[in-house]
PAFIDREN-201255 format. One line per 10 residues: number of its first residue (from 1); their letters; for each residue x, y, z of N, C-alpha, C. Coordinates in steps of 0.02 Angstrom, whole numbers, m for minus. Example, Ala and Ser with C-alpha at 12.3 -4.5 7.8 and 13.67 -1.06 7.14 Angstrom:
residues 2
1 = AS = 660:m284:390:615:m225:390:660:m165:390 ~ 642:m112:354:684:m53:357:645:2:394
***
This chain:
residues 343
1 = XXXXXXXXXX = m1023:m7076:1384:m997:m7033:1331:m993:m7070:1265 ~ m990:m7140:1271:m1002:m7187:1198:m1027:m7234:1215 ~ m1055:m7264:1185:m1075:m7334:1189:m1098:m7398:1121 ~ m1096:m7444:1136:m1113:m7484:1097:m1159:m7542:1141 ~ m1175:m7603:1125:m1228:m7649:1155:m1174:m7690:1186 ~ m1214:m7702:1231:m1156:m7759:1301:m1156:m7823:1287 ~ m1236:m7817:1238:m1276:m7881:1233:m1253:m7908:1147 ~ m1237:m7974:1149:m1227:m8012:1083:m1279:m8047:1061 ~ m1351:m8072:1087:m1399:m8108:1060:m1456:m8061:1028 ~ m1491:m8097:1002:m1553:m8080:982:m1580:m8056:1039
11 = XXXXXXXXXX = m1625:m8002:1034:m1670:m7974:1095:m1656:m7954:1160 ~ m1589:m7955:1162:m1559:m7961:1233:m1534:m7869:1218 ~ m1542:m7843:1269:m1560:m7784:1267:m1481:m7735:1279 ~ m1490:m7668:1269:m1432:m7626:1241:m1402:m7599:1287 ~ m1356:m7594:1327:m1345:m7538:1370:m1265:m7481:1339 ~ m1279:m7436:1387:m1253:m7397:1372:m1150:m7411:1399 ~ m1121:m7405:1351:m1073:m7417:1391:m1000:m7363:1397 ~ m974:m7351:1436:m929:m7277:1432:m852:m7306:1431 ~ m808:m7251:1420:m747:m7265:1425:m721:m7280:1501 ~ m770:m7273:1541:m748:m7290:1613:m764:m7380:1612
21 = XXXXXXXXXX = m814:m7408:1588:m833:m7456:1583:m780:m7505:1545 ~ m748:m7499:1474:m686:m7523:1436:m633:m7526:1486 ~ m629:m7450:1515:m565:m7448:1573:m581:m7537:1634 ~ m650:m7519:1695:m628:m7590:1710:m648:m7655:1682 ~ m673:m7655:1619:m649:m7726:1583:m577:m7745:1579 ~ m543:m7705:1549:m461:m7687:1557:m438:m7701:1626 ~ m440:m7670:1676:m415:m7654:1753:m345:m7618:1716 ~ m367:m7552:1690:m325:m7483:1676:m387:m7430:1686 ~ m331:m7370:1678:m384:m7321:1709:m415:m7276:1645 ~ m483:m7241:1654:m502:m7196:1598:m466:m7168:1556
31 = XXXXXXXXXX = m408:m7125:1614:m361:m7105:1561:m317:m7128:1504 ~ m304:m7210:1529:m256:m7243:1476:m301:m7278:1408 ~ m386:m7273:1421:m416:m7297:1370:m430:m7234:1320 ~ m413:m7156:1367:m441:m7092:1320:m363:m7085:1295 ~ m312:m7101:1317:m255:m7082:1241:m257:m7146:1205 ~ m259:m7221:1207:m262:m7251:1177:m313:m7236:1111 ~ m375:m7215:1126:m428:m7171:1096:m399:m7120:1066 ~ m360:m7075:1047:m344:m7017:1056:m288:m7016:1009 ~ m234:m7060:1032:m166:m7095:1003:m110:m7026:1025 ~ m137:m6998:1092:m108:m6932:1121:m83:m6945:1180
41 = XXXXXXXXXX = m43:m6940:1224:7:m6945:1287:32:m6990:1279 ~ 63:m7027:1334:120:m7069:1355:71:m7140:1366 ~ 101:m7183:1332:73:m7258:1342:103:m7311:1306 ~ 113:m7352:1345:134:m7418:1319:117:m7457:1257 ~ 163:m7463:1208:114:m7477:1135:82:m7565:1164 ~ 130:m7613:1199:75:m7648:1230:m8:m7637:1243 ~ m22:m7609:1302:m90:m7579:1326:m105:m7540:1273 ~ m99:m7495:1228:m119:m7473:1174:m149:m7511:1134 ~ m116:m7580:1123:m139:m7637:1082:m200:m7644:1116 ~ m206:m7675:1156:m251:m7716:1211:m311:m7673:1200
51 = XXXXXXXXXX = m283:m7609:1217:m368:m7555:1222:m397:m7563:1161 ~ m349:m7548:1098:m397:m7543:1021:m432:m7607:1028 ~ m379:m7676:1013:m412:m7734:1028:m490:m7755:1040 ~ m487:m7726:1111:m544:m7725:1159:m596:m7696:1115 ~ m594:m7643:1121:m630:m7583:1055:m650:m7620:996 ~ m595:m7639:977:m626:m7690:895:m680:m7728:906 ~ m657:m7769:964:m675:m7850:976:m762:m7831:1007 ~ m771:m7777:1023:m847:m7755:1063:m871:m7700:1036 ~ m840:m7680:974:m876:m7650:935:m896:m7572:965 ~ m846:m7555:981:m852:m7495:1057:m839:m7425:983
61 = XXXXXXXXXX = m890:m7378:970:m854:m7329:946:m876:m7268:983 ~ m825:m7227:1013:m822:m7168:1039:m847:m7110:1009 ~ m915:m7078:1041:m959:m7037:993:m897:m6966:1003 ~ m953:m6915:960:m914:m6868:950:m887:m6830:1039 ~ m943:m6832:1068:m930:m6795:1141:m865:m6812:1164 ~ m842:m6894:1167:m801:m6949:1196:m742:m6921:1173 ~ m754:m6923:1094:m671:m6900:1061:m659:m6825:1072 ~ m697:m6786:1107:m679:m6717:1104:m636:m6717:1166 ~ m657:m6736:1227:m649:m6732:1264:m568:m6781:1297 ~ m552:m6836:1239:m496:m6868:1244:m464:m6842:1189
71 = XXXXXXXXXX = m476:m6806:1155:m434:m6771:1098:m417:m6696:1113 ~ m471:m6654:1183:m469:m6572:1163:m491:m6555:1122 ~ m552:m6577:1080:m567:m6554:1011:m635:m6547:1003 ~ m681:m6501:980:m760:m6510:958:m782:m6538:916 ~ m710:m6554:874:m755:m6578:810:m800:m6547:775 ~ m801:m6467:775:m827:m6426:761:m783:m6372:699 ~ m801:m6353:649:m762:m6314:583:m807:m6245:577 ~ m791:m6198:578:m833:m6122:559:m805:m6114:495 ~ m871:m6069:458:m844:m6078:398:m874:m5988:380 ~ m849:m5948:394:m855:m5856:371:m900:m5821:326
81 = XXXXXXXXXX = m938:m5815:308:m971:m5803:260:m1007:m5739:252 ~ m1017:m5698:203:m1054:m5629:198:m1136:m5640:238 ~ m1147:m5581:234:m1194:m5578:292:m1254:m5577:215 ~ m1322:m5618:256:m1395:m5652:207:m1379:m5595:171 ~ m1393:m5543:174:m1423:m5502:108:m1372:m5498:47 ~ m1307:m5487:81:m1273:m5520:11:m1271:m5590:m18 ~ m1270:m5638:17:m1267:m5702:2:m1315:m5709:m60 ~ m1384:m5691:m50:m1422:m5692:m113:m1397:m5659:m184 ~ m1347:m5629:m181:m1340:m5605:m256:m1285:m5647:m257 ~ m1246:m5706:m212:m1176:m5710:m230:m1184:m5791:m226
91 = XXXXXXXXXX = m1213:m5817:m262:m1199:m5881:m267:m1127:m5947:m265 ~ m1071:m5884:m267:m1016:m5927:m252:m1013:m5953:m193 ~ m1030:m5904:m138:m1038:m5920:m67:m1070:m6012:m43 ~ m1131:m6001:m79:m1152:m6059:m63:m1144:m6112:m83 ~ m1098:m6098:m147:m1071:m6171:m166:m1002:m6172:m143 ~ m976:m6123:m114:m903:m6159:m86:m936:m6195:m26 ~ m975:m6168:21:m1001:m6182:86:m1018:m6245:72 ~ m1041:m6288:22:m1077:m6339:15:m1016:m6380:8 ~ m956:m6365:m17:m886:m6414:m54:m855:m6405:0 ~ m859:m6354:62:m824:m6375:132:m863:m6446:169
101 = XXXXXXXXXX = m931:m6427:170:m956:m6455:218:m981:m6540:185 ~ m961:m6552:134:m956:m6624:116:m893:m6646:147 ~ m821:m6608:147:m779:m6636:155:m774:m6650:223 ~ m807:m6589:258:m806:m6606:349:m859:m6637:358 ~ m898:m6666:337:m941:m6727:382:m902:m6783:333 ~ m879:m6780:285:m837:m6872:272:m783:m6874:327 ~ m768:m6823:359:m713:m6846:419:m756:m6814:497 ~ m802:m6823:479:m831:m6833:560:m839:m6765:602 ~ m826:m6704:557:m848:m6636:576:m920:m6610:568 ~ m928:m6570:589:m993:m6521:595:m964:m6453:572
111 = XXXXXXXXXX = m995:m6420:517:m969:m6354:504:m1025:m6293:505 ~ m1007:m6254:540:m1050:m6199:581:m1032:m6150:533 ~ m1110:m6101:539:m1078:m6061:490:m1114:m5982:509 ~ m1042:m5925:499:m1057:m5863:527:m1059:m5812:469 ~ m1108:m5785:494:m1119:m5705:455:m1103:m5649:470 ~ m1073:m5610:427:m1030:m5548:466:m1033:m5506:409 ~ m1028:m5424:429:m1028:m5388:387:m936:m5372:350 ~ m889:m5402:386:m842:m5398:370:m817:m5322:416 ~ m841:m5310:462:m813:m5257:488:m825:m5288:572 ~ m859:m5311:578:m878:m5340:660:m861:m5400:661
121 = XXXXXXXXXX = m797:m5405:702:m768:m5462:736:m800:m5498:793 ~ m826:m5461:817:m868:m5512:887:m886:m5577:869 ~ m934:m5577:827:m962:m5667:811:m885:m5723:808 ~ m833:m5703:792:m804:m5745:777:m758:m5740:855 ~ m737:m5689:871:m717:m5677:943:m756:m5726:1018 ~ m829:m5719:1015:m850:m5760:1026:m848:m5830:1024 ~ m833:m5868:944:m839:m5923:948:m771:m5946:960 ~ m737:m5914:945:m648:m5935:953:m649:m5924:1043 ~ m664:m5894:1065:m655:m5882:1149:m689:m5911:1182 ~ m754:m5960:1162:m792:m5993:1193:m765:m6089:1155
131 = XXXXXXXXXX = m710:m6081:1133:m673:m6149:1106:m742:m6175:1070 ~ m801:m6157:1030:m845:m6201:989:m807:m6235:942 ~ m749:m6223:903:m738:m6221:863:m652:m6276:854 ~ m633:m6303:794:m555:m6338:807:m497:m6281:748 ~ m567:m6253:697:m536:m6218:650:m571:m6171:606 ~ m548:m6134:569:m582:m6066:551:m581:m6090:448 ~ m615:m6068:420:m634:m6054:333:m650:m5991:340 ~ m590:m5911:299:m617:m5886:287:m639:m5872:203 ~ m706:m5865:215:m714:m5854:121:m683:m5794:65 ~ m667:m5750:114:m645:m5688:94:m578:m5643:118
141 = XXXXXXXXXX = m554:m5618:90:m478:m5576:102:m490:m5537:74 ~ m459:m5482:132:m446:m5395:112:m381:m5391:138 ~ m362:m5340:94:m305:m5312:70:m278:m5296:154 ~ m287:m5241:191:m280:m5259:259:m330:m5300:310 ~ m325:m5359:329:m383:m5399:343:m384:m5407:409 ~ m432:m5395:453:m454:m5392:537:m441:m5471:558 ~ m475:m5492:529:m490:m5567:521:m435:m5618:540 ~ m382:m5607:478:m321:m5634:461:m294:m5637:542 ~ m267:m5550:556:m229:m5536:613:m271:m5572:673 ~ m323:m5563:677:m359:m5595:745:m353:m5660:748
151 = XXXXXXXXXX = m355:m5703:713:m336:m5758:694:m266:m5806:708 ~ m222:m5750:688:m139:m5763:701:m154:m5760:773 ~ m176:m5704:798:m159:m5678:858:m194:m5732:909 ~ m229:m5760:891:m293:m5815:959:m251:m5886:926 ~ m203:m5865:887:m177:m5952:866:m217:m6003:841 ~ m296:m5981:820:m346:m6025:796:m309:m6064:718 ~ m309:m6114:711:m287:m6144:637:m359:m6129:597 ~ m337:m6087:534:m374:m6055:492:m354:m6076:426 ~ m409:m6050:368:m378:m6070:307:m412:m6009:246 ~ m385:m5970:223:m416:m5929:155:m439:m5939:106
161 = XXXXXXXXXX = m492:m5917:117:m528:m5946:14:m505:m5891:m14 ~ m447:m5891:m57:m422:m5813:m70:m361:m5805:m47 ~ m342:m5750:m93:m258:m5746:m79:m251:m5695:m10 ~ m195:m5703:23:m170:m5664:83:m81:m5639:61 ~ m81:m5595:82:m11:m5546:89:31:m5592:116 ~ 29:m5623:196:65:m5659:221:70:m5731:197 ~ 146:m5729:192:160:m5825:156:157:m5875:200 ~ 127:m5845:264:140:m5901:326:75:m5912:335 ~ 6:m5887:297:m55:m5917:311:m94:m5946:247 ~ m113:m6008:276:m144:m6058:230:m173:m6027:177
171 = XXXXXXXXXX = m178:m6036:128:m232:m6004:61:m255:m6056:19 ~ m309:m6053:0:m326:m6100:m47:m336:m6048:m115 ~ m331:m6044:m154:m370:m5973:m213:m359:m5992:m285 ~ m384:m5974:m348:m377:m5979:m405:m348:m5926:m418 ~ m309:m5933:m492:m277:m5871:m518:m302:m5840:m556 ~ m331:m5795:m514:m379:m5728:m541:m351:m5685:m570 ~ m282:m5669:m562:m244:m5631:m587:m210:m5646:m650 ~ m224:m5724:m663:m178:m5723:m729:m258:m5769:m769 ~ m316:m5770:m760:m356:m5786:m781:m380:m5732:m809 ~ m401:m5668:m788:m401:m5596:m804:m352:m5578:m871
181 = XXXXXXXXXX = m290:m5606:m860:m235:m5569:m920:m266:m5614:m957 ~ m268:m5682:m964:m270:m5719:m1019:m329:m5717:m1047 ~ m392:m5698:m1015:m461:m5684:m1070:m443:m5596:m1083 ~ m398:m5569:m1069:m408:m5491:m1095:m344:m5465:m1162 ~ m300:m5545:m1128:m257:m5548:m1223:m303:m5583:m1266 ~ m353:m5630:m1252:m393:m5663:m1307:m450:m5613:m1340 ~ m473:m5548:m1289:m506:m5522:m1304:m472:m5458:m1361 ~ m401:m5453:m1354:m362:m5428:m1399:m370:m5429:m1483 ~ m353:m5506:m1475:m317:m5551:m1538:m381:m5549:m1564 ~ m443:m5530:m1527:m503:m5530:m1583:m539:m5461:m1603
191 = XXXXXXXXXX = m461:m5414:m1596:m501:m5351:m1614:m511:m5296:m1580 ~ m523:m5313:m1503:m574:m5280:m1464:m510:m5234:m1437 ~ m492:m5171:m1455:m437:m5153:m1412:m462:m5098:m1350 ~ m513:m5060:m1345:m569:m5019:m1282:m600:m5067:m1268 ~ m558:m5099:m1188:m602:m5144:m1161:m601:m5103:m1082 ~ m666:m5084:m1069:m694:m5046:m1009:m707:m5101:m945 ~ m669:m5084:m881:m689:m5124:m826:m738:m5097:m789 ~ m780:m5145:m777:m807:m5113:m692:m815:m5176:m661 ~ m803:m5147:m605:m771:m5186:m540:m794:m5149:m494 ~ m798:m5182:m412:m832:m5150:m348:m781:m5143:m307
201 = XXXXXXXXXX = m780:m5162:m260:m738:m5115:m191:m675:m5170:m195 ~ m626:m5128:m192:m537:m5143:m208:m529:m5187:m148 ~ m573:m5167:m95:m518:m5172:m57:m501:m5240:m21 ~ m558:m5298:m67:m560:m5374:m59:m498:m5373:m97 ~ m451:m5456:m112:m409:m5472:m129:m406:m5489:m205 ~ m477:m5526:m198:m498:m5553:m265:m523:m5512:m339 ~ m532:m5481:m268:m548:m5401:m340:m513:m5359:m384 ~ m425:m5346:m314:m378:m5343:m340:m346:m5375:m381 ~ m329:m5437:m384:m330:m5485:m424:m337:m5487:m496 ~ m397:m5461:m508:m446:m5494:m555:m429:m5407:m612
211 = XXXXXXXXXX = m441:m5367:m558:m406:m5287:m593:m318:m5302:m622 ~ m276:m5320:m592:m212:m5327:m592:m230:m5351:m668 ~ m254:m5420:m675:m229:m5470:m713:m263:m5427:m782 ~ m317:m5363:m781:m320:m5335:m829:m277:m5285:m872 ~ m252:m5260:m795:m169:m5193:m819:m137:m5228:m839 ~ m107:m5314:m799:m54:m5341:m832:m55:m5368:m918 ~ m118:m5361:m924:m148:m5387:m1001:m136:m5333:m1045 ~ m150:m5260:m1038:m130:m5199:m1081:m45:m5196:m1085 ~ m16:m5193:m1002:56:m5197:m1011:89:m5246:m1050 ~ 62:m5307:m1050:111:m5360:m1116:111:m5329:m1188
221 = XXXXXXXXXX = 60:m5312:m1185:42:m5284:m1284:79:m5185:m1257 ~ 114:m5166:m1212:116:m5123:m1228:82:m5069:m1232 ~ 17:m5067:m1210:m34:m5019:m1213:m60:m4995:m1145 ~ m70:m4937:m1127:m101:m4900:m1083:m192:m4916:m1085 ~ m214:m4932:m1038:m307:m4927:m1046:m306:m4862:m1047 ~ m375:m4832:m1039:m398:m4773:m1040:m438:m4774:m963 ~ m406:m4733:m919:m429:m4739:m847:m490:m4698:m858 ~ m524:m4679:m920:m610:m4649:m886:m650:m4694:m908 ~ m608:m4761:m920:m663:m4810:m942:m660:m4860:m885 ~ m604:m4856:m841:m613:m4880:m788:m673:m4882:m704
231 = XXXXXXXXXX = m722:m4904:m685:m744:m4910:m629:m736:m4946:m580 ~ m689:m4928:m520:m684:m5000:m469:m739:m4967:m397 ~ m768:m4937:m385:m810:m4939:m340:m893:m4949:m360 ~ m913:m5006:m397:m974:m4992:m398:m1017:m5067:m346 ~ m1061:m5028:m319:m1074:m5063:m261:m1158:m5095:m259 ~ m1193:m5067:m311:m1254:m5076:m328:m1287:m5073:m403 ~ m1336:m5084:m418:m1383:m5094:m471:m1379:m5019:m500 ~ m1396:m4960:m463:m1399:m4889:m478:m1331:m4873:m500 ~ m1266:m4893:m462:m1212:m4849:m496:m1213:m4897:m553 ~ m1192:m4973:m576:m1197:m5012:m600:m1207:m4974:m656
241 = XXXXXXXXXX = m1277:m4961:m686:m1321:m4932:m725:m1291:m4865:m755 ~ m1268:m4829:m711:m1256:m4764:m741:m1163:m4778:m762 ~ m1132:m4805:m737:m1085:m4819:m762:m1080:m4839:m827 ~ m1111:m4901:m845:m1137:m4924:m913:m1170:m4868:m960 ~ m1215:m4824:m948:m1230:m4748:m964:m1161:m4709:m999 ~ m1119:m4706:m947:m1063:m4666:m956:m1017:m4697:m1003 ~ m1023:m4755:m1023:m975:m4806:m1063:m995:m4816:m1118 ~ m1074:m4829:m1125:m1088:m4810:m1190:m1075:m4750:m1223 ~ m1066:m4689:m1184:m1062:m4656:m1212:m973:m4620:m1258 ~ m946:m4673:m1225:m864:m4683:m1226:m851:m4714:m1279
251 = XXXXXXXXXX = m895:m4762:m1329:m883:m4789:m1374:m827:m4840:m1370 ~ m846:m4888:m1300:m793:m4928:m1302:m809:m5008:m1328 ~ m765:m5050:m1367:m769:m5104:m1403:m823:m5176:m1345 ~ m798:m5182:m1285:m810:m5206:m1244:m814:m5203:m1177 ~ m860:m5217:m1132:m846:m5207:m1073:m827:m5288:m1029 ~ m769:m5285:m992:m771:m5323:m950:m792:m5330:m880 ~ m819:m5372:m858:m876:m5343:m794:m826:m5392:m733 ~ m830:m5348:m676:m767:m5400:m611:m810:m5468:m588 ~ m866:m5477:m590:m886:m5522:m559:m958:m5551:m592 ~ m997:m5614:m572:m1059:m5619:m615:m1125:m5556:m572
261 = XXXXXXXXXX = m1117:m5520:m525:m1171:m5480:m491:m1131:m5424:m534 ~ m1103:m5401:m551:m1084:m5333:m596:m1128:m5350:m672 ~ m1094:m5409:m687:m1116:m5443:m746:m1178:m5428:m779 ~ m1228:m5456:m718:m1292:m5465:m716:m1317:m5410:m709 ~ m1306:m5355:m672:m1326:m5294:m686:m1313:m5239:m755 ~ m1245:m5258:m795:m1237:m5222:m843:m1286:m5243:m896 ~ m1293:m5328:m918:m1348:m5352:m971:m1400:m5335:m961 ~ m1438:m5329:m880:m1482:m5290:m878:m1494:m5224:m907 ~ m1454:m5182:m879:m1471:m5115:m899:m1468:m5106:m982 ~ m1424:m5164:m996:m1425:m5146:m1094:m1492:m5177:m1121
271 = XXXXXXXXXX = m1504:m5226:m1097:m1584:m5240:m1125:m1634:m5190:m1113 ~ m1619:m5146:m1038:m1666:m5097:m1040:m1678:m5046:m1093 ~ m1596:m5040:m1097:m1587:m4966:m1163:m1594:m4993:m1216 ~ m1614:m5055:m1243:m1621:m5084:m1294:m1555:m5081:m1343 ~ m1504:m5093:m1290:m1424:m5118:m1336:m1413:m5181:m1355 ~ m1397:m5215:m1414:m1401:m5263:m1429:m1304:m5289:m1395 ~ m1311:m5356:m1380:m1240:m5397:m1373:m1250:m5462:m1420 ~ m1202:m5450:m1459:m1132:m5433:m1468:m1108:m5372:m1526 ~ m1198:m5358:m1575:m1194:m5329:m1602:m1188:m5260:m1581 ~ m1184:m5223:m1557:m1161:m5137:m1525:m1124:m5142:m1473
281 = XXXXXXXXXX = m1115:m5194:m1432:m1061:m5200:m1388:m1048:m5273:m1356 ~ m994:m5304:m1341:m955:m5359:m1328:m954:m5359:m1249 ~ m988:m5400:m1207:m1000:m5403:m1145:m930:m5482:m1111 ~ m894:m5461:m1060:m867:m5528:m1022:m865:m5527:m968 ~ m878:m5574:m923:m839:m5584:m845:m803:m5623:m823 ~ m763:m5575:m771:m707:m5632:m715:m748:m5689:m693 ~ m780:m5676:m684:m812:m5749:m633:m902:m5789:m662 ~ m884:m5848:m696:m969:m5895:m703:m986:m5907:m640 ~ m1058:m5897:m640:m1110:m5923:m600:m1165:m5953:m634 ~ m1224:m5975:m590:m1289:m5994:m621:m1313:m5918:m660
291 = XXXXXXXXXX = m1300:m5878:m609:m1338:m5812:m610:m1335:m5796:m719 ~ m1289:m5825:m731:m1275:m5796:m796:m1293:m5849:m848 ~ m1337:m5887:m830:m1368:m5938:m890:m1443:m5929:m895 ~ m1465:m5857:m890:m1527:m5858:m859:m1529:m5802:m953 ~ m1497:m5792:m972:m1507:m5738:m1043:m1514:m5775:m1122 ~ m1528:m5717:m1147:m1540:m5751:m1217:m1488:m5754:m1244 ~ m1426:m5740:m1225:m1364:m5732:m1256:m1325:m5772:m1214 ~ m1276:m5807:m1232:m1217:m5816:m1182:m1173:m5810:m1169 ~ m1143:m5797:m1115:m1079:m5747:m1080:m1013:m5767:m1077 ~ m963:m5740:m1121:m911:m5776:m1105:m866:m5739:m1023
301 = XXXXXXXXXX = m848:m5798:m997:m826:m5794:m943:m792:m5847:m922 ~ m738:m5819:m865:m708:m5863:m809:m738:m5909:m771 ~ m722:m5976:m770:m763:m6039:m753:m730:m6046:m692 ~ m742:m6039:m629:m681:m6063:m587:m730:m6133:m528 ~ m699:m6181:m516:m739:m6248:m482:m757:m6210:m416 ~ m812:m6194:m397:m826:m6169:m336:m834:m6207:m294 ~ m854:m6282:m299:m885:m6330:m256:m790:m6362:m239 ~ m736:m6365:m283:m662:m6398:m253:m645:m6362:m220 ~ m654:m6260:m222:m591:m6218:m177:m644:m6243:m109 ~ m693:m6250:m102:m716:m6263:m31:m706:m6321:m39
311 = XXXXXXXXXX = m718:m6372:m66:m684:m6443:m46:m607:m6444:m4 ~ m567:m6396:m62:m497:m6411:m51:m497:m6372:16 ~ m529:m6310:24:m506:m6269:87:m515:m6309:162 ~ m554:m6328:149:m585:m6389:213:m541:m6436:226 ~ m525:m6469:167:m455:m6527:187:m378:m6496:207 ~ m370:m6429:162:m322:m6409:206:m324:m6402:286 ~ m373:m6378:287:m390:m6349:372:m366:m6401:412 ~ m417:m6467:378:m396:m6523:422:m326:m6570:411 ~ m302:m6535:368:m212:m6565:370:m178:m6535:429 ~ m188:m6486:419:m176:m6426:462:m194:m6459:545
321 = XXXXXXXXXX = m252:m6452:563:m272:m6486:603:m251:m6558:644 ~ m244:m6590:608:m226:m6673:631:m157:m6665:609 ~ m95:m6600:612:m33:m6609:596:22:m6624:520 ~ m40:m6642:474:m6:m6655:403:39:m6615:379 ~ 35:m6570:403:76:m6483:374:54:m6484:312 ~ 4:m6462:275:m21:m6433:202:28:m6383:182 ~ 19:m6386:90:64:m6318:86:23:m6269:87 ~ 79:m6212:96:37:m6149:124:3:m6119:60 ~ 12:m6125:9:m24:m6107:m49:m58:m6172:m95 ~ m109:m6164:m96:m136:m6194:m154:m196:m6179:m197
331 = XXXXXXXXXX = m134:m6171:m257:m177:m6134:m322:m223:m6190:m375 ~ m292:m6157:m379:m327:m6211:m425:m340:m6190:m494 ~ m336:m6217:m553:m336:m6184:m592:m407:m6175:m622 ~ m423:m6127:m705:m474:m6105:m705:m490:m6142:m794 ~ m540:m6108:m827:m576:m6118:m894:m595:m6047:m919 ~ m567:m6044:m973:m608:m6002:m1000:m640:m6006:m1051 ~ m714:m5975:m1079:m776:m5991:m1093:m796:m5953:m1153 ~ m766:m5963:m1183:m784:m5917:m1247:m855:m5921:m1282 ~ m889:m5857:m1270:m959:m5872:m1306:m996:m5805:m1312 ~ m1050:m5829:m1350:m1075:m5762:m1407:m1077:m5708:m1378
341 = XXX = m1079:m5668:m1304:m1084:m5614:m1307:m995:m5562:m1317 ~ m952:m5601:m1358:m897:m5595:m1367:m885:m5592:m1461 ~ m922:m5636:m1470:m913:m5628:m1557:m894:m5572:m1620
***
């Protein structure tokens, strides 16, 4: 189950050597070399000494199989993720995925990664019931979430990219909600008082969020929006489009867009109609991506580190994991980006 070389010379050849093998160098048994390994059951900090010792002194390191099996553990991290066809428009995905999975191979994990439409639990039912797994990343929260509860309920240690209702489960998230107020009072103070949302399906967390932090931005100044300039279900390129249709025709100062895939679809459709930004209308979004450095104009928007909330979510997990007790919230903060299609 581990091994290192038996042999100390030049040329003198490698063998394989196991924790049964350390055990009778010792004359103790497997078991007292797998918690010494482990630093788990009952043992004498004497013989504890002796085993690491041994270990040091022969250069013995216990592969991953070895420590699973004297720990209970796979050494294995799942990490939740929208299913391929969205992934391609959502580039946040893959850079949190990338800021988890640096942090779990610097501590000796493997992070697996599942696709789901967000309505079918099986894949993860599966991997939680077949023990692949030591801990769960989910990338996403809804307002009532399947996920969350299944989760509590199988006792798997989990962690949220995103805010959750309950204060008793891990979250990692930015403040979308007060990143939202604070570019929609700046978008104030410069004038712009018809600022039109569109936004897609409520019923994620972040979305909520990101809407909130716009009402809470009219409520400080006192002002009511105009709810027919509001859109929170738009789910594609086609409504996208005709929404923007319907807004131009509203004569509103600016539109703020919920995300950079809303974003990217509204500049589209205005280059189609041949609307100029910033001159006939003032374009912003909640959320930077790559997706939005690709124009002749540039976008002011919410900067949020995508590569730390998956860094950070991963190290919580594993605080969590190896006993550290993490706090149950941790908020990262954001940037905002002021630029010409705002002028």
């Amino acid at each position: 189950m581990a091994q290192t070389s038996k042999g100390n010379h030049p040329g003198e050849s490698k063998e394989i050597m196991t924790i049964h093998d350390v055990a009778r160098e010792l004359g103790v048994s497997a078991s007292t070399v797998s918690r010494a390994i482990s630093g788990k059951g009952r043992i004498g900090e004497a013989t504890r000494q002796r085993v690491l010792a041994f270990i040091n002194d022969n250069q013995f390191h216990p592969n991953a199989a070895a420590k699973s099996l004297a720990q209970s553990r796979t050494f294995n991290l799942a990490i939740v993720m929208p299913e391929v066809k969205d992934l391609v428009d959502m580039p946040f995905f893959h850079t949190c995925m990338h800021g988890a999975e640096e942090v779990a191979q610097s501590n000796d994990y493997d992070l697996l990664v599942v696709t789901t439409d967000w309505s079918n639990l099986h894949p993860l039912e599966r991997m939680v019931g077949n023990r692949k797994v030591d801990g769960i990343i989910l990338t996403r929260t809804y307002e009532n979430d399947p996920f969350v509860a299944y989760l509590k309920e199988a006792r798997m240690p989990f962690v949220t990219v995103g805010r959750c209702y309950d204060p008793k489960v891990l979250q990692v998230d930015h403040d979308n909600a007060g990143a939202c107020r604070e570019l929609v009072t700046i978008l104030f103070g410069r004038g712009l008082d018809r600022i039109a949302y569109l936004g897609g399906s409520m019923d994620q967390m972040v979305n909520l969020d990101r809407y909130m932090g716009y009402r809470q931005a009219y409520e400080a100044y006192r002002r009511k929006p105009d709810e027919e300039i509001i859109y929170k279900t738009l789910q594609n390129t086609a409504q996208i489009a005709s929404a923007v249709d319907e807004i131009l025709r509203k004569k509103v100062d600016c539109i703020l867009c919920q995300d950079d895939f809303i974003c990217d679809g509204v500049v589209r459709h205005l280059g189609e109609r041949g609307v100029k930004i910033p001159e006939q209308i003032r374009i912003a979004s909640c959320h930077h991506s790559r997706m939005l450095d690709n124009y002749p104009i540039t976008i002011t928007s919410l900067k949020f580190d995508t590569m730390e909330i998956g860094r950070k979510a991963c190290q919580v997990l594993l605080d969590e994991i190896e006993g550290r007790k993490p706090k149950r919230l941790t908020m990262l903060d954001y940037e905002i980006s002021l630029k010409e299609s705002t002028k």
